[in-house]
BAVOBA-220056 format. One line per 2 residues: number of its first residue (from 1); for each residue x, y, z of N, C-alpha, C, O. Coordinates in Angstrom, 2 decimals. Layout:
REM BAVOBA-220056
NUM> X:Y:Z:X:Y:Z:X:Y:Z:X:Y:Z  ...
***
This chain:
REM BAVOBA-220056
1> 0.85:-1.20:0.00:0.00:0.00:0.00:0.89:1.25:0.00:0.90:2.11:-0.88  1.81:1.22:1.41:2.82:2.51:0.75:3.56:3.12:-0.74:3.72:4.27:-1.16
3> 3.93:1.65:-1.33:4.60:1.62:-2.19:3.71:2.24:-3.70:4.13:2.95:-4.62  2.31:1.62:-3.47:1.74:1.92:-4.51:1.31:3.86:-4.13:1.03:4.78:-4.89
5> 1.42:3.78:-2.86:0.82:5.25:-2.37:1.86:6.46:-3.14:1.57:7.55:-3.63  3.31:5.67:-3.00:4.47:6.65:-3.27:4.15:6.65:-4.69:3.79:7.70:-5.23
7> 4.27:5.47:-5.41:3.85:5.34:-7.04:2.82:6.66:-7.66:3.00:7.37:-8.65  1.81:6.65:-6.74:0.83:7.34:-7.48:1.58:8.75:-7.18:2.10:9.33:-8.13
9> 1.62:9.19:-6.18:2.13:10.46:-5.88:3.57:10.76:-6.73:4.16:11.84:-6.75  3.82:9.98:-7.17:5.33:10.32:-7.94:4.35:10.46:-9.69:4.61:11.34:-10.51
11> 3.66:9.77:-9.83:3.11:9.90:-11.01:2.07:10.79:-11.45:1.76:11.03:-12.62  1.32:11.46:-9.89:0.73:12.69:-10.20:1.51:13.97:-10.41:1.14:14.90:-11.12
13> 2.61:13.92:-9.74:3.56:14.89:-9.56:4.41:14.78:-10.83:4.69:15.93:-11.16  4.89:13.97:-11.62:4.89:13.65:-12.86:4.16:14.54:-13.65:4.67:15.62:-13.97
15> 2.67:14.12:-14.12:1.52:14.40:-14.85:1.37:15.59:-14.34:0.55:16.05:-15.14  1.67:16.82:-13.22:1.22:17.85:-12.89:2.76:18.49:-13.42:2.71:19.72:-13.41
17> 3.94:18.01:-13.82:5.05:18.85:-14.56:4.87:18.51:-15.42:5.93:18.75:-16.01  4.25:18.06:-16.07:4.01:17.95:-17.71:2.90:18.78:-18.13:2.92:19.14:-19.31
19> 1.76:19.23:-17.29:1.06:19.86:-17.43:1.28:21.05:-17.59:0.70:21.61:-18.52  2.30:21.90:-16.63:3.03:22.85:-15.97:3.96:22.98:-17.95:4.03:23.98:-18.67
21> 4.20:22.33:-18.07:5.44:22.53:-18.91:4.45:22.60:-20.33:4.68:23.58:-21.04  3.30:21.58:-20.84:2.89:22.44:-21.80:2.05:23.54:-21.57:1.95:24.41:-22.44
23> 1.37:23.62:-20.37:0.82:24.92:-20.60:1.53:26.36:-21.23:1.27:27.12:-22.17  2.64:26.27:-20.07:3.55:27.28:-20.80:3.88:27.41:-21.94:4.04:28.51:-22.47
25> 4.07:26.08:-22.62:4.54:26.30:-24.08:3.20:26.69:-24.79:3.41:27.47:-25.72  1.87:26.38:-24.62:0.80:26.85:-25.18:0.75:28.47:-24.84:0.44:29.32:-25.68
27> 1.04:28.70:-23.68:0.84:29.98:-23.26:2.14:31.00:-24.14:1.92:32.19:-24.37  3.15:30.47:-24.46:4.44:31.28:-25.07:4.33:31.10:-26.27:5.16:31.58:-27.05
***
């Protein structure tokens, strides 16, 4: 359960700098 807990949180945090990174490029 931790392990998958860290998983997800590494993979939202992931998916939330990728988000971060095209927005900007949409935004520039």
């Amino acid at each position: 359960m931790g392990i998958f807990h860290r998983d997800g949180f590494a993979l939202a945090l992931v998916l939330f700098i990728l988000l971060v990174i095209v927005g900007c490029d949409c935004d520039c």
